[in-house]
N, C-alpha and C positions, 0 to 999 in steps of 0.2 A: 504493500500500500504506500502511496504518496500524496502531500497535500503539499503545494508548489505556488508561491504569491509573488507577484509583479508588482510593486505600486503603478508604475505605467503601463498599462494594456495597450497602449500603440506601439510602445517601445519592441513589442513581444511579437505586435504584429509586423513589424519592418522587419525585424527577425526571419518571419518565416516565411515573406513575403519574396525575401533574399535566396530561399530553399526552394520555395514552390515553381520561380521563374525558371526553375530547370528540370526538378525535381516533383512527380504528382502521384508516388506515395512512396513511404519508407519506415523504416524503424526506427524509432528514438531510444538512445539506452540511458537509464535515468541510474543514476547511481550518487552515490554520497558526494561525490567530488564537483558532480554538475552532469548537464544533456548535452548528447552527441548526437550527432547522424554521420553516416558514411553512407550514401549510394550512388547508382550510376544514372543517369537518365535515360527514358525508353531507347533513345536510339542506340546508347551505348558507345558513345563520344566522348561523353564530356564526364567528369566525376564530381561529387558535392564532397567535401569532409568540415563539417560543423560545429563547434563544440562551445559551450556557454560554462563560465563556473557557478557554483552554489550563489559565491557572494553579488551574484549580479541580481539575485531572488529574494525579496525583504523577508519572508520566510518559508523554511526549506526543509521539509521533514518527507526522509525518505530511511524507509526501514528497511529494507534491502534493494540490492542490485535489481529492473526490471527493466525488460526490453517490451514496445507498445508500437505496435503496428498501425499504422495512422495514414487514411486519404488526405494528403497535403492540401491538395485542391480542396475540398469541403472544409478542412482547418482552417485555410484560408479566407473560405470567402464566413465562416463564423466570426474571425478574428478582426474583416472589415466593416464589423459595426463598431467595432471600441472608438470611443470619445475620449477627448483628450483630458479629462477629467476622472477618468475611470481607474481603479485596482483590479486586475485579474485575477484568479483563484483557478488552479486545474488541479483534478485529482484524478484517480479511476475508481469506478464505481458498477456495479456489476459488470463487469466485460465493455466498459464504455468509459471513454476518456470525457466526464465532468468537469465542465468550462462554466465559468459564473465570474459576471462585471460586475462592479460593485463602485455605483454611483454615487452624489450626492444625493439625488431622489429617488435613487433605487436598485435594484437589482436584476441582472437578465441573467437568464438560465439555459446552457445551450446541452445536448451531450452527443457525442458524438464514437459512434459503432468500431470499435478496435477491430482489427484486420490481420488475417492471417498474411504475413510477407517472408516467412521462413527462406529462408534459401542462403546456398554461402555466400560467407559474407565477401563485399568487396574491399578487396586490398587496394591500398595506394601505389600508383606506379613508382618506379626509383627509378630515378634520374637523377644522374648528375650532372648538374647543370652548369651550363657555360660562363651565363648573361645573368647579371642581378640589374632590375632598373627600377626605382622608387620614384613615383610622383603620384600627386595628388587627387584623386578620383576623378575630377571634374575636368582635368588636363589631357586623361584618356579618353575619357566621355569625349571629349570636343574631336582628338583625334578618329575616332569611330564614325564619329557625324562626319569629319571630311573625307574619309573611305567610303562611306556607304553611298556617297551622291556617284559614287562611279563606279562599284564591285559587290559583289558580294563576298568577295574574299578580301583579307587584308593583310600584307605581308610586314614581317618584322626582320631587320638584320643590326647587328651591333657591331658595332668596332672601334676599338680604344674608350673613348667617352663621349661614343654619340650615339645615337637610335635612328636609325632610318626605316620610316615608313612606307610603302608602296600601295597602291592599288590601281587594277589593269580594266577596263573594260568596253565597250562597243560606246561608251560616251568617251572616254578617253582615257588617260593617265594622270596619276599623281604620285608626286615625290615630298617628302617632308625630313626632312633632318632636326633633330633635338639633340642639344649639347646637355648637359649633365652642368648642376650647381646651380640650378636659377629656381625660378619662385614654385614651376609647375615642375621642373623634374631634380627631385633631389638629389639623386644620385645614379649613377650606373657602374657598374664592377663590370669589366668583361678579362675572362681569364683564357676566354677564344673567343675569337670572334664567333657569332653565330646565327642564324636564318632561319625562319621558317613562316610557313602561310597556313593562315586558319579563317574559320567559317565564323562572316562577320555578324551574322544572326543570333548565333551561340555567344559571340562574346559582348554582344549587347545587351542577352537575357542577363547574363554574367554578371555586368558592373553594374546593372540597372538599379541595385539595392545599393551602392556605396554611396556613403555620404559624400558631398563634393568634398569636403573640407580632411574627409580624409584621406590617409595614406595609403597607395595601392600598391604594391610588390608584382615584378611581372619576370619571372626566372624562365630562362631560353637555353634550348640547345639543340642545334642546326637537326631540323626534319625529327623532331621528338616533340611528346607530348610540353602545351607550355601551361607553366601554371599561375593561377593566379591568388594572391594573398587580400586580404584587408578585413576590417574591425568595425563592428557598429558597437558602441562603445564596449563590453567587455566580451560580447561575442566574436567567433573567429570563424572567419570564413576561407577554406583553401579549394578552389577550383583547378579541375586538369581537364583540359579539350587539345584530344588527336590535331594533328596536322594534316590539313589538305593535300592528297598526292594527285598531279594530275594525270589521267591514264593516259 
């Protein structure tokens, strides 16, 4: 049994709202330390790995380890009535994950049908990666939007301490270079140079949940899965989406 409180219910729902855009069902493992998810999405692309601690929950009683099978999708759209006024409460309660707001005038009550999702579990890929680049969510976001006006793919290469971006298509081309050390990119390690192109649909779903203000991590290595890092404040998000091969 678990009984799990948020004072901010929107907070909880940007949370998973970050999961759902990729992810529309999985297992959360609720254990003493805080909730996880690890899964793949249907197409079997891109990976989720999730993890929140205890102390991000104003209070947090869980009596042993439990894994809880959960429609993301219906989580979600129950989670898009919270007000910004609201505390959250989830529990489980016969074979069903109990969700209740709890407002200044009142209380809503939701629950929602726990889900059998057994299967093995997904592992994270290992990659050792070439390319470390740090900047700020909203710096990529922008990047994305000037790919997407001409690809649906968008390529990445790094060398020394810059980022060059590409994308190819029947409107035209685009090239963008970024140096390392300024407001939108904080940093870039490259310990090789390194390349690769990925599907810019997925990596839209991807950032779609990052605060602009925060910090994004994007780790590269030529024709390998790339990944991506970043934080809604003490949640942690790490995404892996395959690389476009072209046949």
């Amino acid at each position: 049994m678990f009984e799990i409180k948020i004072d901010d219910a929107r907070y909880w729902k940007n949370c998973v709202d970050s999961i759902v855009n990729l992810i529309d069902e999985g297992t959360f493992e609720i254990t003493k330390e805080g909730i996880s998810l690890t899964a793949m999405d249907p197409s079997g692309i891109s990976m989720l790995i999730f993890s929140i601690p205890n102390k991000a929950f104003s209070k947090y009683d869980v009596d042993k380890d439990v894994s809880i099978g959960i429609n993301i999708d219906n989580f979600a759209k129950m989670l898009s009535s919270a007000r910004s006024d609201e505390q959250l409460i989830m529990k489980e309660s016969n074979n069903k994950l109990a969700v209740e707001f709890i407002g200044p005038n009142g209380r809503r009550r939701y629950k929602l049908p726990l889900i059998d999702t057994r299967k093995e579990k997904d592992k994270e890929p290992k990659v050792d990666f070439e390319s470390i680049v740090e900047m700020k969510g909203d710096a990529f976001k922008e990047i994305l939007k000037d790919a997407v006006l001409l690809s649906s793919y968008i390529g990445f290469k790094t060398d020394k301490d810059s980022l060059i971006v590409s994308a190819k298509g029947d409107v035209g081309e685009l090239e963008e270079e970024h140096l390392g050390s300024t407001d939108a990119i904080k940093k870039i390690e490259v310990k090789k140079p390194s390349s690769a192109t990925f599907n810019l649909e997925y990596l839209e779903r991807i950032v779609s949940g990052c605060p602009s203000d925060s910090t994004l991590q994007l780790s590269l290595k030529t024709e390998e899965p790339v990944k991506i890092n970043y934080k809604i404040g003490d949640a942690n998000f790490s995404y892996y989406l395959a690389p476009y091969m072209e046949s």
